[in-house]
C-alpha positions as CSV (number, residue, x, y, z in Angstrom):
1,X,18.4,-164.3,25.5
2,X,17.2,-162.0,28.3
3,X,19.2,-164.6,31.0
4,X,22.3,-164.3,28.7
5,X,22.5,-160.5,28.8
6,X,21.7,-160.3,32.2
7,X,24.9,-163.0,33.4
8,X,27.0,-160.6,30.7
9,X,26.2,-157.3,32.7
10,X,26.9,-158.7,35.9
11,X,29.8,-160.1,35.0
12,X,31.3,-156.7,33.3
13,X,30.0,-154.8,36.7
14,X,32.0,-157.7,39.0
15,X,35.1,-157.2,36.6
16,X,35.0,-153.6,36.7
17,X,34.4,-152.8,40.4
18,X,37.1,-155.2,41.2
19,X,39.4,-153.8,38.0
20,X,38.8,-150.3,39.1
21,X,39.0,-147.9,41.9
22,X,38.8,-143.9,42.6
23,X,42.2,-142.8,44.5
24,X,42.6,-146.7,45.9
25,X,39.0,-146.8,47.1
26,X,36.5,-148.8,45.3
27,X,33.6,-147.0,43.2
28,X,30.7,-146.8,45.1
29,X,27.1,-145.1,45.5
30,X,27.2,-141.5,46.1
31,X,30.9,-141.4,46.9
32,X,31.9,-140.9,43.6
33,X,31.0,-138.5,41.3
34,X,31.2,-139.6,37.6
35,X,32.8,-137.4,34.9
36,X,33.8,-137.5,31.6
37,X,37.9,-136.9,31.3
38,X,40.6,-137.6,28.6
39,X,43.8,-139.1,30.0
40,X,46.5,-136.4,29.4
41,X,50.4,-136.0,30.1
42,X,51.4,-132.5,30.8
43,X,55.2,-131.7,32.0
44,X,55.6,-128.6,34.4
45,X,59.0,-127.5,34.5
46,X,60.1,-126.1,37.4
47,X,63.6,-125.1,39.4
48,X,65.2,-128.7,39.9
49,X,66.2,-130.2,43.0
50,X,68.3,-133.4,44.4
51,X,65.8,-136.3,45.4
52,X,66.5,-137.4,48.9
53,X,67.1,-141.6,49.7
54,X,63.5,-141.6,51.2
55,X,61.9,-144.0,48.5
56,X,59.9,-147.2,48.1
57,X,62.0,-150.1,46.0
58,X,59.7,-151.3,43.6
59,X,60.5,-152.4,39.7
60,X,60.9,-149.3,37.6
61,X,59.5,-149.5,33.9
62,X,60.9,-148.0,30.6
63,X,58.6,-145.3,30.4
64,X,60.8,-143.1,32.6
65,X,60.9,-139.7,32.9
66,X,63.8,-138.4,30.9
67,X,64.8,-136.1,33.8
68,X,63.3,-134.5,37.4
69,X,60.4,-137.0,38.8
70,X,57.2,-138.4,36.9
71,X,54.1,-137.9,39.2
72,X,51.4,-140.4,38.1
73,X,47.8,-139.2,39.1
74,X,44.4,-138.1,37.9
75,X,43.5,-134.6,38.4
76,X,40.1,-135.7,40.4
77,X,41.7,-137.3,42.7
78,X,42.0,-135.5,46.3
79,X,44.6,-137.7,47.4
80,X,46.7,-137.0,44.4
81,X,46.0,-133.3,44.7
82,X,48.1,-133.2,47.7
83,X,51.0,-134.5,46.0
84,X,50.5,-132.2,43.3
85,X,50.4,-129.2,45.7
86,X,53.5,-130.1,47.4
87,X,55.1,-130.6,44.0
88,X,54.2,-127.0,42.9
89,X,54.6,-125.8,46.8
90,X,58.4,-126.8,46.9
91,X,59.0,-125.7,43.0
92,X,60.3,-129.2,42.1
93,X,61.2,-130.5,38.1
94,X,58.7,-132.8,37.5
95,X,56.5,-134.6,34.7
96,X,52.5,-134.9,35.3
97,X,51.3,-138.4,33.5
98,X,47.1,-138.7,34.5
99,X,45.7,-142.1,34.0
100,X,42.1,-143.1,33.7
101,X,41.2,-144.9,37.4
102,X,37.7,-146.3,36.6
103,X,36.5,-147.9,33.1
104,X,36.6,-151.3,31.9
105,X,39.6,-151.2,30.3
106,X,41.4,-151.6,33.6
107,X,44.8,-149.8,35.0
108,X,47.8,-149.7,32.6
109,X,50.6,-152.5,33.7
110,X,53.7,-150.0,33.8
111,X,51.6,-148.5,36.7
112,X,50.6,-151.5,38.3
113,X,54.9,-152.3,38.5
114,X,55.2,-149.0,40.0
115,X,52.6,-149.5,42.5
116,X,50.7,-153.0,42.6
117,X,48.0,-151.4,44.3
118,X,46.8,-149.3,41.7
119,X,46.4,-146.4,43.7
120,X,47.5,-142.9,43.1
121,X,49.7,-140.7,43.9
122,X,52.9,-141.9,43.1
123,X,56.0,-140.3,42.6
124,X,58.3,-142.7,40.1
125,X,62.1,-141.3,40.7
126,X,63.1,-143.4,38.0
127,X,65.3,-146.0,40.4
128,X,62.1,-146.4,42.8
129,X,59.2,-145.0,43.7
130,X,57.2,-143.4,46.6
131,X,53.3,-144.5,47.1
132,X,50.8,-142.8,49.0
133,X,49.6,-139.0,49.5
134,X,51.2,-138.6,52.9
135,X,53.9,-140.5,52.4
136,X,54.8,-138.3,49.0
137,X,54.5,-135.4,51.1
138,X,57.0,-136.1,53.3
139,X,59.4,-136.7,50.6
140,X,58.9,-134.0,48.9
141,X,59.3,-131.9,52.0
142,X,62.3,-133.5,52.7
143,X,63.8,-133.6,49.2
144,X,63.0,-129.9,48.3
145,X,60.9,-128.3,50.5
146,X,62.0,-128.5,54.8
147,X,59.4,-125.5,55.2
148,X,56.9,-127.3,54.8
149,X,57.6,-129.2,58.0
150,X,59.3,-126.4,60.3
151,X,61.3,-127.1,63.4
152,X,59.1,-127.2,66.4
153,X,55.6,-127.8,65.0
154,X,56.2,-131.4,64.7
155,X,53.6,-132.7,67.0
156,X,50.7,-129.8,65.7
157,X,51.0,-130.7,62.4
158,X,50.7,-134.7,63.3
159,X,47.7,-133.8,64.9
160,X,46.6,-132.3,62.1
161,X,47.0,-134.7,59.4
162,X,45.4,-136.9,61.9
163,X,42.7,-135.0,62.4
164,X,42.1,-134.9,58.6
165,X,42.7,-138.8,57.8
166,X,40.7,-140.2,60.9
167,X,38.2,-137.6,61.4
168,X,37.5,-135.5,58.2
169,X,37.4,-138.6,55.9
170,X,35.0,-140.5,57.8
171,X,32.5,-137.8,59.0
172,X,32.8,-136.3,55.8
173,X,31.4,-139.4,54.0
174,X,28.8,-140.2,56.5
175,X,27.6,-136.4,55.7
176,X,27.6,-137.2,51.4
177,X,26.1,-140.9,51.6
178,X,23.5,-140.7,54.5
179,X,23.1,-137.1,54.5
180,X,23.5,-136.2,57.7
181,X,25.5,-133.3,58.3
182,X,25.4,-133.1,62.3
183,X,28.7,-134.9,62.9
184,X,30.4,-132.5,60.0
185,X,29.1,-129.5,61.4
186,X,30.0,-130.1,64.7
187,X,33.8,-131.3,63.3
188,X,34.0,-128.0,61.1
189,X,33.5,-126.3,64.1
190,X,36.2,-127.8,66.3
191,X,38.5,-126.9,63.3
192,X,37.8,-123.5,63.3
193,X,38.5,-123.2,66.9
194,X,41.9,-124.7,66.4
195,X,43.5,-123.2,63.8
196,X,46.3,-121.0,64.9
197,X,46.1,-118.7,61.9
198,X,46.1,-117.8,59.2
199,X,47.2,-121.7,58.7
200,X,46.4,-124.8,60.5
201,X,49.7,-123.9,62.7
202,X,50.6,-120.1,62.3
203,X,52.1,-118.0,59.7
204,X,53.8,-120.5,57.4
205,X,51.6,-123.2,55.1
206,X,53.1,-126.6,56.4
207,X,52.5,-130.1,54.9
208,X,48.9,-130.0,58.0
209,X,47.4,-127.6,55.3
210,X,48.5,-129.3,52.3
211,X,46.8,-132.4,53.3
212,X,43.5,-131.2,54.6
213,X,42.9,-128.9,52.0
214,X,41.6,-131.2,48.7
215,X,39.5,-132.5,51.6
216,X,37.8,-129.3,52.9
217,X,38.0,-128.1,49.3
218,X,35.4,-130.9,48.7
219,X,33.3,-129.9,51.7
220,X,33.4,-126.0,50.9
221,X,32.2,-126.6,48.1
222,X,29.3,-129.1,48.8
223,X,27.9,-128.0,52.5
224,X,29.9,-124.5,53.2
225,X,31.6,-123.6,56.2
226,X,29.2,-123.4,59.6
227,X,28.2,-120.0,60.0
228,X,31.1,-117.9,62.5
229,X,34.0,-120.3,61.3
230,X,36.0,-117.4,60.5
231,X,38.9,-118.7,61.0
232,X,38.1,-121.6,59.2
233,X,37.4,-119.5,55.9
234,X,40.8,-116.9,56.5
235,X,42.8,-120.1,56.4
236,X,40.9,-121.7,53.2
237,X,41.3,-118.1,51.4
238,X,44.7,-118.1,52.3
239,X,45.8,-121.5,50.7
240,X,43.4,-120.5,47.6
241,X,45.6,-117.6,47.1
242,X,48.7,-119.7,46.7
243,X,49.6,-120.1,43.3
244,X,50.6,-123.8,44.1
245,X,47.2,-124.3,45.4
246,X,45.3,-122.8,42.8
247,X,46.5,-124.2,39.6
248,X,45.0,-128.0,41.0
249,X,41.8,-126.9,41.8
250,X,39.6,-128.4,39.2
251,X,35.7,-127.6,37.8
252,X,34.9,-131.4,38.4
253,X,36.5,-133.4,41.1
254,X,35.5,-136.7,42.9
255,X,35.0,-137.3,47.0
256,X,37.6,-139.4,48.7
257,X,35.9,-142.7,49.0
């Protein structure tokens, strides 16, 4: 009897780690912090806009959006909290649908059509859809929003994201799962040195800050900011103040990973 429960729990744990995954990445150790959520739709209406052409072809399903966009996410996830900033950033029409991305019930097949890696963001324009946090912010900035990526800070603001997908991720979850908090430190500090001020690249909030920020909002909020990083915490106050920013900041969030 014991033996029998014991192949049945390992077999529901196998299923659901392969059935499930937090923002694309697989559930794992301290990466992930647990909560209970309902799955909810919400629709924000906002000032429409024309889409641009810049979209992945992929099958669409029948639960489309009856006008604007439908942005498919879960509130926890940092990855999809970019999107979601951008949206609100650029004052785009759009409808919010949040799944559930871990449980044993698995991913819901209309989502899996839109994107067969069952990863959010993604942005379902109703003839296609675009996949991926930094590849929905460049849509979005070039459907609705060009500000967002202004005419000569093309090369700072690809350094930025960079920075924040190849440095910050990493070091960030060394600091959570091993605990140590050298490496992050040290990072924080080479931010804070960098940034122009009072965003990543100057005066305006470009898609550099919209992308680091459900990141650092994670580390703020676990380790702090190294004590001096001044400019550091200017430009984090500064994108709390947006409204755009604000509204998808959430009591209980998960890491990246």
């Amino acid at each position: 009897m014991r033996a029998a429960i014991f192949v049945a729990v390992v077999a529901y744990i196998f299923g659901a780690f392969h059935r499930t995954c937090v923002c694309g990445f697989p559930l794992s150790g301290l990466g992930v912090l647990l909560h209970n959520s309902k799955v909810r739709s919400a629709t924000h209406r906002f000032q429409s806009h024309s889409l641009g052409s810049s979209k992945l072809n992929m099958e669409t399903t029948s639960n489309e959006s009856s006008g604007g966009i439908r942005f498919v996410t879960n509130k926890m996830c940092p990855f999809a909290q970019r999107t979601w900033i951008a949206l609100l950033q650029a004052g785009m029409e759009f409808e919010m649908v949040e799944i559930n991305l871990y449980g044993s019930g698995g991913k819901p097949g209309w989502f899996l059509r839109l994107n067969p890696r069952g990863e959010v963001p993604v942005l379902d324009l109703g003839g296609g859809a675009v996949v991926g946090s930094e590849a929905t912010l460049d849509h979005v900035a070039a459907a609705a929003a060009p500000e967002l990526r202004p005419p000569g800070l093309e090369q700072e603001i690809k350094e930025w994201r960079r920075r924040t997908n190849e440095q910050l991720l990493p070091i960030g979850k060394r600091a959570v799962q091993s605990g140590g908090r050298e490496a992050l430190t040290s990072l924080l500090e080479e931010f804070d040195a960098s940034v122009t001020g009072p965003f990543l690249t100057g005066e305006q909030v470009t898609v550099a800050d919209i992308s680091m920020f459900p990141m650092m909002q994670r580390v703020e909020s676990e380790f702090g900011f190294p004590q001096g990083s001044e400019k550091l915490r200017t430009w984090f106050d500064s994108m709390m103040a947006l409204p755009a920013v604000s509204e998808t900041c959430q009591a209980s969030w998960w890491w990246w990973w």
